[in-house]
C-alpha positions in Angstrom: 0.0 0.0 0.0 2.7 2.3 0.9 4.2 1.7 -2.7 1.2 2.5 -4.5 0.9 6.0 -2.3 4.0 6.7 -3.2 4.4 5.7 -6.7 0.4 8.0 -6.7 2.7 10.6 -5.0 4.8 11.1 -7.3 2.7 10.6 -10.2 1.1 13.8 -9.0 4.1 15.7 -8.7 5.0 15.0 -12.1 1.5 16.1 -13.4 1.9 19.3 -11.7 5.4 20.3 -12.6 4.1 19.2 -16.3 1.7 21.9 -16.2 3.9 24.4 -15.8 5.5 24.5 -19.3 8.6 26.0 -20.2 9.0 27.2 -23.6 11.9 28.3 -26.0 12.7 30.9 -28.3 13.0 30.1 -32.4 16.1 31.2 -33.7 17.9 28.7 -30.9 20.9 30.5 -32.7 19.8 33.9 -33.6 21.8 35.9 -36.6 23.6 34.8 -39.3 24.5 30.9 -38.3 23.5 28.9 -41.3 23.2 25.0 -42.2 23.5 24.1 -38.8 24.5 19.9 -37.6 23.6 18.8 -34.8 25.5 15.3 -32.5 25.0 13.8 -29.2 28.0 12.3 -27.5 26.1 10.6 -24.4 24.3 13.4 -22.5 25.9 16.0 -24.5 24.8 18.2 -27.3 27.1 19.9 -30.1 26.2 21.9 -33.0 28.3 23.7 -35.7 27.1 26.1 -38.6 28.9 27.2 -41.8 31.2 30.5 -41.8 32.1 31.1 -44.8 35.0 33.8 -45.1 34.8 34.9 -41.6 37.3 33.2 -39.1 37.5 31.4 -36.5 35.5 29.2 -38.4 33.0 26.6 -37.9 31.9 27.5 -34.3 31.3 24.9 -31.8 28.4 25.2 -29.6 27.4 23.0 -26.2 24.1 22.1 -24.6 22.9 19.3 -21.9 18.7 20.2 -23.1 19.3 21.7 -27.0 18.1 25.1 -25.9 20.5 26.5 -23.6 23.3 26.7 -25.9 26.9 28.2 -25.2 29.7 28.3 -27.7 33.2 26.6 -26.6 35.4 27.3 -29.6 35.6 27.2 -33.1 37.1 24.1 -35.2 39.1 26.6 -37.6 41.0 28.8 -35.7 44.5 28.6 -36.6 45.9 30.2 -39.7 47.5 26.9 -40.6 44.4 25.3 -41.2 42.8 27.3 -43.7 43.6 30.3 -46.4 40.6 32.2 -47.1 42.9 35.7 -48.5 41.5 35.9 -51.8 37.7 34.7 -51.1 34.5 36.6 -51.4 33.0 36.8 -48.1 30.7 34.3 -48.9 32.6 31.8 -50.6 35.1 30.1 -48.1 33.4 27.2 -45.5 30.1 26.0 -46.7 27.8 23.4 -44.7 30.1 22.0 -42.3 28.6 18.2 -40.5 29.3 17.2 -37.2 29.7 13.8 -35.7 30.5 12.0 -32.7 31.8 8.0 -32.8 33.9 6.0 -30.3 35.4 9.3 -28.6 36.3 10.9 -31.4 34.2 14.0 -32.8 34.2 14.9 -36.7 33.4 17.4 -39.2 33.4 17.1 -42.7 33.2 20.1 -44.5 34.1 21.8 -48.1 36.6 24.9 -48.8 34.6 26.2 -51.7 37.0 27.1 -55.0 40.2 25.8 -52.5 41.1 22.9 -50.6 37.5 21.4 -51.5 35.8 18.3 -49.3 38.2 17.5 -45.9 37.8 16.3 -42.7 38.9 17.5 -39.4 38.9 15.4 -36.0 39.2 16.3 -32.4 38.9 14.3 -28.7 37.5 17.4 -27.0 34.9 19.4 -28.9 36.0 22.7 -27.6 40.0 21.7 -29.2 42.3 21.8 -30.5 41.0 20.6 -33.8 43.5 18.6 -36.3 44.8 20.3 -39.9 42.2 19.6 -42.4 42.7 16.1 -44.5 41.7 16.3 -48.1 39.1 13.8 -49.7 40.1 14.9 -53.1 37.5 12.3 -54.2 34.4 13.5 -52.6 33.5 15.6 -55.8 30.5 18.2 -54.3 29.6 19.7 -51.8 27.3 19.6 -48.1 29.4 16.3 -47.1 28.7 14.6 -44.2 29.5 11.0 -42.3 27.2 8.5 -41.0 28.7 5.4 -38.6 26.7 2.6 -39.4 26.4 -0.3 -36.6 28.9 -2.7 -38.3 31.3 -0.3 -37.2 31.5 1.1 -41.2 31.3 4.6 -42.1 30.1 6.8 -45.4 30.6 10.0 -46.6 27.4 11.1 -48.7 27.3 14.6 -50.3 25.8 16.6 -52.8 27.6 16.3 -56.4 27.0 17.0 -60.4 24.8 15.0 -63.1 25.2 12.0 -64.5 27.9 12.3 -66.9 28.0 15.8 -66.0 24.7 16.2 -68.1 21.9 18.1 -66.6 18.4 17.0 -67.3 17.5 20.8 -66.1 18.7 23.7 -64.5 19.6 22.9 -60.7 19.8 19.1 -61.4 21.2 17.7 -59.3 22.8 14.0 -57.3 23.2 12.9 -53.5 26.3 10.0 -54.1 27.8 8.4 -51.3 31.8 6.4 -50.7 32.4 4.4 -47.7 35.4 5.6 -45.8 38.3 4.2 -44.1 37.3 6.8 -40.2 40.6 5.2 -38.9 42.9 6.6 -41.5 40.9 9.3 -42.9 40.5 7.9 -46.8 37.8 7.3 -49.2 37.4 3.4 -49.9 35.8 1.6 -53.0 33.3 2.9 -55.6 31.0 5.8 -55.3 27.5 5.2 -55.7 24.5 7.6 -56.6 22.1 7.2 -54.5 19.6 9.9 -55.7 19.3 11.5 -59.0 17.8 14.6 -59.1 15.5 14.9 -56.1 12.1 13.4 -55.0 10.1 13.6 -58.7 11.9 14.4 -61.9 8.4 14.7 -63.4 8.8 18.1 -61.4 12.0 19.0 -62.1 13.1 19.0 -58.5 16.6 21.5 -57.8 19.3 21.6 -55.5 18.5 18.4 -53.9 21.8 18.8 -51.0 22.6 18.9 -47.7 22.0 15.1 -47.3 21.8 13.4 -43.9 21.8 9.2 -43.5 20.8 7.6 -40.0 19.5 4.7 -38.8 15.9 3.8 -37.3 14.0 0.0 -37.0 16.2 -1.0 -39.5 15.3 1.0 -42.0 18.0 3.5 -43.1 16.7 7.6 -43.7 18.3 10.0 -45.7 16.9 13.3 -44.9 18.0 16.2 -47.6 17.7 20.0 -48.7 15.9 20.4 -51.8 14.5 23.8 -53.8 17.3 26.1 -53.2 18.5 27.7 -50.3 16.0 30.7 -51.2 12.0 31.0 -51.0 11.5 27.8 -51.9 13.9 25.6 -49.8 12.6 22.4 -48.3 13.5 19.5 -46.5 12.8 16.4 -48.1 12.9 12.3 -47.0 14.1 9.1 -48.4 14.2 5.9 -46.7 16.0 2.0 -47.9 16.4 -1.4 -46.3 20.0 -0.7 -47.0 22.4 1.9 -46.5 23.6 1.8 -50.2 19.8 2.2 -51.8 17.8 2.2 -53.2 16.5 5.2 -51.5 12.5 5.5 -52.0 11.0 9.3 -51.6 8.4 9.9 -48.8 5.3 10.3 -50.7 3.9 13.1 -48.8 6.8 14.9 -48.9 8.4 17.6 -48.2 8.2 17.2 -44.4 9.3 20.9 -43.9 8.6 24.3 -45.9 7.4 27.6 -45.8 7.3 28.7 -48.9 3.5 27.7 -49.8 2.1 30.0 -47.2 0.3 33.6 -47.3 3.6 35.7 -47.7 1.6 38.7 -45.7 1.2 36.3 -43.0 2.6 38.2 -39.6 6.1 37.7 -38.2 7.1 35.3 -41.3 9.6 32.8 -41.0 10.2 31.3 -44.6 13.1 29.9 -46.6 13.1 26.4 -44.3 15.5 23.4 -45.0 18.9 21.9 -44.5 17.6 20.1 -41.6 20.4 17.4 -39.7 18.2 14.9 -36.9 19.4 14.4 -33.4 17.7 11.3 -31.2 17.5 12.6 -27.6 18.4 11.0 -24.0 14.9 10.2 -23.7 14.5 8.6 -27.3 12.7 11.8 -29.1 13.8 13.2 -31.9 14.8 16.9 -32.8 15.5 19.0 -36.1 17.7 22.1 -36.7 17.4 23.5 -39.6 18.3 26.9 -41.5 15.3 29.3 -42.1 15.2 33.2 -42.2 13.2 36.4 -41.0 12.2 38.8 -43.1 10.6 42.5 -42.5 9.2 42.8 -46.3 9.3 40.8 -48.8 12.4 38.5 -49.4 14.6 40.8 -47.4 16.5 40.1 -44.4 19.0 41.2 -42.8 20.0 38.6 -40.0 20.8 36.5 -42.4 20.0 32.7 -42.5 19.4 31.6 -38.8 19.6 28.4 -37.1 15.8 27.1 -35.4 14.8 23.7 -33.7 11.4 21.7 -33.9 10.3 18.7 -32.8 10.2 15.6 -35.1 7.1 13.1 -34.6 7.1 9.6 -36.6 3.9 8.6 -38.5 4.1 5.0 -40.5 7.8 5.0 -40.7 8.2 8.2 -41.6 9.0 11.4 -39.9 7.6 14.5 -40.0 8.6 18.2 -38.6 5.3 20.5 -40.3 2.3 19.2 -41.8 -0.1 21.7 -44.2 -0.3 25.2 -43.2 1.7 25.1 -40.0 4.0 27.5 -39.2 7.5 28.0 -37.6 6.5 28.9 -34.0 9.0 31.6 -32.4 8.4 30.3 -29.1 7.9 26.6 -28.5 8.0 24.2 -25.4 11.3 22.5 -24.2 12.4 19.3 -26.1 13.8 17.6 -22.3 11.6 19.4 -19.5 12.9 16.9 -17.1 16.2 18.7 -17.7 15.1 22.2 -18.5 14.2 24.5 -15.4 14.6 27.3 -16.8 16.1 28.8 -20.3 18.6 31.2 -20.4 20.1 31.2 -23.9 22.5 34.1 -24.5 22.0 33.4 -28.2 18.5 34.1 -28.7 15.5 35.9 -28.1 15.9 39.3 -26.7 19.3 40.3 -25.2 21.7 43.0 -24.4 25.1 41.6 -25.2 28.5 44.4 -23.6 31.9 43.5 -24.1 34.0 45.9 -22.0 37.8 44.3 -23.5 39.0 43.4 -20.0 39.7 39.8 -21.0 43.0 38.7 -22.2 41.5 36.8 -25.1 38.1 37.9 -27.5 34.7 36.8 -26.2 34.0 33.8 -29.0 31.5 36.2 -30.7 34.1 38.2 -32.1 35.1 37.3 -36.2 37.5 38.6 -38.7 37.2 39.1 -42.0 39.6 36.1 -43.4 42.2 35.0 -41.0 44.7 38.0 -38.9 48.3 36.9 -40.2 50.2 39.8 -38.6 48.6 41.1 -35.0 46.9 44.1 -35.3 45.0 44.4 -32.8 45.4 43.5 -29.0 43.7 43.5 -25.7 46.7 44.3 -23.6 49.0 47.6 -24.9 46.1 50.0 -23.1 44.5 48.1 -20.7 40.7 47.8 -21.1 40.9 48.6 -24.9 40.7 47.2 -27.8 43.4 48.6 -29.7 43.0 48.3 -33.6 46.4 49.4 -35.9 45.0 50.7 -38.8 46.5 49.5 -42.4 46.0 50.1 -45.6 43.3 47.0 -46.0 39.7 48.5 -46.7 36.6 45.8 -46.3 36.2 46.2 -50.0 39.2 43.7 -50.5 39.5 40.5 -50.2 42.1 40.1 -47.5 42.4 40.6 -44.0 41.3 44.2 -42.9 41.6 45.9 -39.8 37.9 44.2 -38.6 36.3 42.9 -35.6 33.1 41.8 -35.9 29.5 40.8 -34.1 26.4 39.3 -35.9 23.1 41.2 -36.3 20.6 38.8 -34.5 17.7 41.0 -34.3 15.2 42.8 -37.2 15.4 45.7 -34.7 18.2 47.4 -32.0 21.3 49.1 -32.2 24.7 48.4 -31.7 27.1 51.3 -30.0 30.8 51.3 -29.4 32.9 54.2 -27.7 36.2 55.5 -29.7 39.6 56.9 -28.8 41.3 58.0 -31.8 42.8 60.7 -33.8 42.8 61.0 -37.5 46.3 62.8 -38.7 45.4 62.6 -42.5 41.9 62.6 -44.7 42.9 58.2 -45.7 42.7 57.5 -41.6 39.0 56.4 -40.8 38.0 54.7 -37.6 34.4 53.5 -36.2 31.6 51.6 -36.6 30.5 49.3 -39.9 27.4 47.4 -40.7 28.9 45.3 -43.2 27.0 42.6 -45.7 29.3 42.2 -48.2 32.9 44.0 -50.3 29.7 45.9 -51.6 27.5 46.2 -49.4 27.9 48.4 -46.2 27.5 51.4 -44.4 31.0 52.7 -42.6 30.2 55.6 -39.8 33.6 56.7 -38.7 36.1 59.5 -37.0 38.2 61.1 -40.0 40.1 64.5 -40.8 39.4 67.1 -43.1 40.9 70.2 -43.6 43.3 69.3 -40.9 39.9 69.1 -38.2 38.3 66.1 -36.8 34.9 64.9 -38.7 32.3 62.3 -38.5 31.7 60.6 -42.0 29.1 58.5 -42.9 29.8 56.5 -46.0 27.9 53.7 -48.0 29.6 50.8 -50.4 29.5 51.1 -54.2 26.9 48.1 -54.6 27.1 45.8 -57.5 26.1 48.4 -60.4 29.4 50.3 -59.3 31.7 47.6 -58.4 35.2 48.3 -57.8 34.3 52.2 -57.6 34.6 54.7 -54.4 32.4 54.5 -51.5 30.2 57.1 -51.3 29.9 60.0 -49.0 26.4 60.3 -47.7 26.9 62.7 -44.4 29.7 64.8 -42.8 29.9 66.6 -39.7 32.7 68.6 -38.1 33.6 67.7 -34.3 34.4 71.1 -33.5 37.7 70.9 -31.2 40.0 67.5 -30.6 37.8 65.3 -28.7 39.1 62.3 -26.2 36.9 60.3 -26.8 33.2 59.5 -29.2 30.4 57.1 -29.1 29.4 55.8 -32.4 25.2 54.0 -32.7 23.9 52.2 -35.5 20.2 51.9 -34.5 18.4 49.4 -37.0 14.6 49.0 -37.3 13.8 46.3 -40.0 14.8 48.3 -43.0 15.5 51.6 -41.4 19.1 52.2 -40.3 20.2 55.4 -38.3 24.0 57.0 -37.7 24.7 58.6 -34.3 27.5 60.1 -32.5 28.2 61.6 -29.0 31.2 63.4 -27.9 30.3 62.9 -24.4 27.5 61.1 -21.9 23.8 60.6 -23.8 23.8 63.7 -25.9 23.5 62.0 -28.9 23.5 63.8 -32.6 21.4 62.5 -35.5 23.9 62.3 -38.4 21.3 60.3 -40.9 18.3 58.2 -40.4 16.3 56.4 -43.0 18.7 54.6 -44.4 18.2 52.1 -46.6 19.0 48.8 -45.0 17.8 46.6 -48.5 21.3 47.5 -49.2 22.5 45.0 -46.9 19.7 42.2 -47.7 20.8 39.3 -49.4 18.0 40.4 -51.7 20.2 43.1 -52.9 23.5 42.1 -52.6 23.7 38.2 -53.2 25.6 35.5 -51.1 24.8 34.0 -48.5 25.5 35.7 -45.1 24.2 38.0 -42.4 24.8 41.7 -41.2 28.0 42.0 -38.9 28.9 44.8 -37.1 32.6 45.9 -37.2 34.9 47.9 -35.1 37.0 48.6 -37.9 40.0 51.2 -38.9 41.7 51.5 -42.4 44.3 54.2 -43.7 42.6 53.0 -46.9 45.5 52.2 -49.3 47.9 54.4 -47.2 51.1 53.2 -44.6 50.5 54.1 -41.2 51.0 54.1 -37.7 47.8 55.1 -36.3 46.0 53.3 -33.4 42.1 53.2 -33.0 41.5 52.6 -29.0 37.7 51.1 -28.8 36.6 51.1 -25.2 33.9 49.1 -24.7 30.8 47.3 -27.4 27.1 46.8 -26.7 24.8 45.2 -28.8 20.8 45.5 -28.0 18.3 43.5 -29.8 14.3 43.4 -28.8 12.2 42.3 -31.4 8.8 42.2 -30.9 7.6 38.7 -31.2 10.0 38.1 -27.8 7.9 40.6 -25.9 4.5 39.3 -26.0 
């Protein structure tokens, strides 16, 4: 008797502590962090996203529930590893896949135009991670590994035609090798697995990003197909055998958005690129890549990294079904585990980085890997001091830039200065940068031997290669110490401030266009990044920008209600 009451007890408890829900915020990974993977290694969670130009590269993040996530390094962050001078900033690292087997973690990944498909391996997720290994014959791209339970393992990836003949724009393979995981090398014969996507009838496109794993013995291969744009999807296969053949889900694609009322509130569209992740409790998660826009197809957070549920129906899994949506706030995958949720990486946040550390907060990217040191946390203590060179952000090398992702559709980010221009080429401040194109540079400069504020904008794509353009200029009036520099950013409204001392602020421009910085505008495939950045733009010198202190503010309004 005493054992029922108790086991009645506690049945109770559980009951009640289920009512009280806890929910999480969609992006898990707010800002430009696209084609995330997800692994478990026992209790453990680990995720990684692509990077593309930007270094570190490949950032690793940790979670014990999936939603409180912290990043612990990044897998690329020596020079030796990787050379990304020469590489448009959205070339570089694409769709990196993360995987955990027998205490060793691995990423496969693809140096676009470079080193092309390699593999990197590591004990500890946080590092060091090895030099990348080649797989010169993994011809494609999106590769990643599955361990099946014989102890064998595959690389499958995305690669070309048939005899390199397209059947249609956008066709399309998935093809697979098995690999040697011991000593790192491609084994045997490739073999297609898919041609073209789920239904040539239709002309299916971009069928990539594939993912195999295992379930009641049937094997799954879970891939992107429609483009990375509007139409993206995530689409299903399943086989009796790991080598095919692979039979399409006929109800599928078990995630989009892109059939929906585009004038629907709060959108959340572009959806796919999906990678599976089975639980401690046996459930089963998705991550996958989708994207906020304020109008239309633009955005400027870039493509973000969200989390749903997977449920299984007849042997097949399935994320949405008809008209659902992409909730922004949904309730916690492992509630056992989950008290509370306190995710510095998404929802609303203020994020301040005073430079008091000896090292960069993780947040922190370059533009392309530093191979001289610049900048430094320690010659003027609680600074970051930032040499300025002749590098401008409209090259493809390594400029004088720190960066930090734009996570919210509205904010501001604000840093205070310490510098003073000695010639018209020495510029210093505060950059919302998309692209070599594509930014919007408010800065401290001289002219006519007296300190200014400039606001400038890139040249776009219709006037590649030209000057930036000048769109504001305002004398300081005397040598100041010291000036605050805000970018406040309202979906597609972008204003310039400055302050030469405590909350007097001064309007330089508002109303700036910020569909200059969508990928609608300017192509590619990243996010907005703010960047503390100084250039003597073409020019020796021996200038030093001294940035005090960075905050970033973000409070959108689907986090509020």
């Amino acid at each position: 008797m005493k054992r029922i009451i108790s086991i009645l007890f506690t049945l109770a408890i559980t009951i009640q502590a289920g009512s009280q829900q806890v929910y999480y915020n969609n992006p898990i990974l707010a800002g430009f962090y696209p084609d995330p993977s997800i692994c478990r290694a026992d209790e453990d969670y680990y995720l990684t996203t692509s990077t593309f130009a930007y270094f570190p590269g490949l950032p690793i993040f940790h979670s014990k529930d999936l939603v409180n996530w912290k990043q612990v390094g990044h897998a690329i962050n020596r020079a030796e590893q990787m050379n990304f001078a020469g590489a448009g900033v959205s070339r570089g690292l694409f769709a990196p896949s993360i995987t955990y087997h027998k205490g060793t973690f691995y990423i496969v990944c693809t140096l676009i135009d470079k080193l092309g498909n390699f593999v990197i391996t590591a004990k500890d997720p946080k590092g060091p991670w090895s030099n990348p290994v080649a797989l010169p014959q993994v011809n494609g791209i999106d590769p990643s590994l599955f361990f099946d339970e014989d102890d064998k393992a595959y690389i499958i990836y995305n690669s070309i035609p048939p005899d390199n003949k397209p059947m249609h724009d956008g066709h399309r393979t998935i093809r697979m090798y098995s690999l040697d995981w011991q000593n790192l090398k491609v084994t045997g014969s490739e073999t297609l697995l898919v041609n073209g996507g789920t239904d040539m009838a239709k002309k299916p496109v971009w069928i990539e990003a594939p993912h195999i794993f295992k379930k009641d013995g049937w094997y799954y291969l879970i891939c992107a197909e429609g483009g990375t744009g509007y139409n993206h999807s995530e689409v299903v296969f399943r086989s009796k055998r790991v080598d095919g053949p692979y039979i399409p889900y006929e109800k599928n694609p078990i995630l989009t958005q892109r059939h929906l009322d585009k004038n629907r509130p709060n959108p959340v569209t572009t959806a796919g690129h999906a990678d599976f992740v089975q639980t401690i409790d046996g459930n089963w998660q998705a991550v996958f890549l989708a994207c906020r826009p304020y109008e239309a197809n633009y955005f400027n957070t870039g493509r973000e990294t969200f989390m749903l549920p997977v449920t299984w129906k007849d042997g097949w899994p399935h994320i949405l079904e008809g008209d659902e949506t992409i909730q922004f706030k949904n309730p916690v995958p492992l509630p056992a585990i989950t008290k509370r949720v306190n995710n510095p990486l998404s929802g609303n946040f203020v994020y301040k980085d005073g430079f008091k550390n000896k090292e960069l907060d993780h947040r922190w990217i370059f533009l392309r890997a530093p191979l001289e040191n610049w900048y430094n946390l320690a010659s003027k203590k609680g600074y970051l001091s930032v040499r300025l060179r002749p590098e401008t952000v409209a090259e493809r090398q390594n400029p004088s830039f720190v960066g930090h992702r734009q996570q919210h559709l509205k904010g501001q980010a604000i840093t205070s200065l310490s510098f003073t221009a000695t010639i018209e080429n020495e510029k210093a401040g505060l950059i919302i940068f998309q692209n070599e194109q594509h930014h919007y540079f408010i800065c401290q400069s001289s002219k006519n031997n007296e300190q200014v504020i400039e606001l400038f904008k890139g040249p776009g794509n219709a006037n590649a290669g030209k000057e930036v353009e000048l769109l504001a200029s305002q004398s300081l009036k005397g040598k100041k110490k010291s000036i605050q520099l805000k970018i406040n950013f309202d979906n597609a409204d972008y204003a310039f401030w400055y302050s030469t001392g405590g909350n007097n602020w001064t309007l330089l421009k508002d109303k700036v266009d910020g569909r200059f910085l969508s990928t609608a505008t300017a192509g590619g495939f990243v996010g907005n990044v703010f960047g503390l950045y100084a250039t003597s733009t073409g020019k020796e010198s021996n200038n030093t920008a001294y940035f005090d202190w960075f905050e970033y503010k973000g409070e959108d309004d689907v986090y509020k209600q």
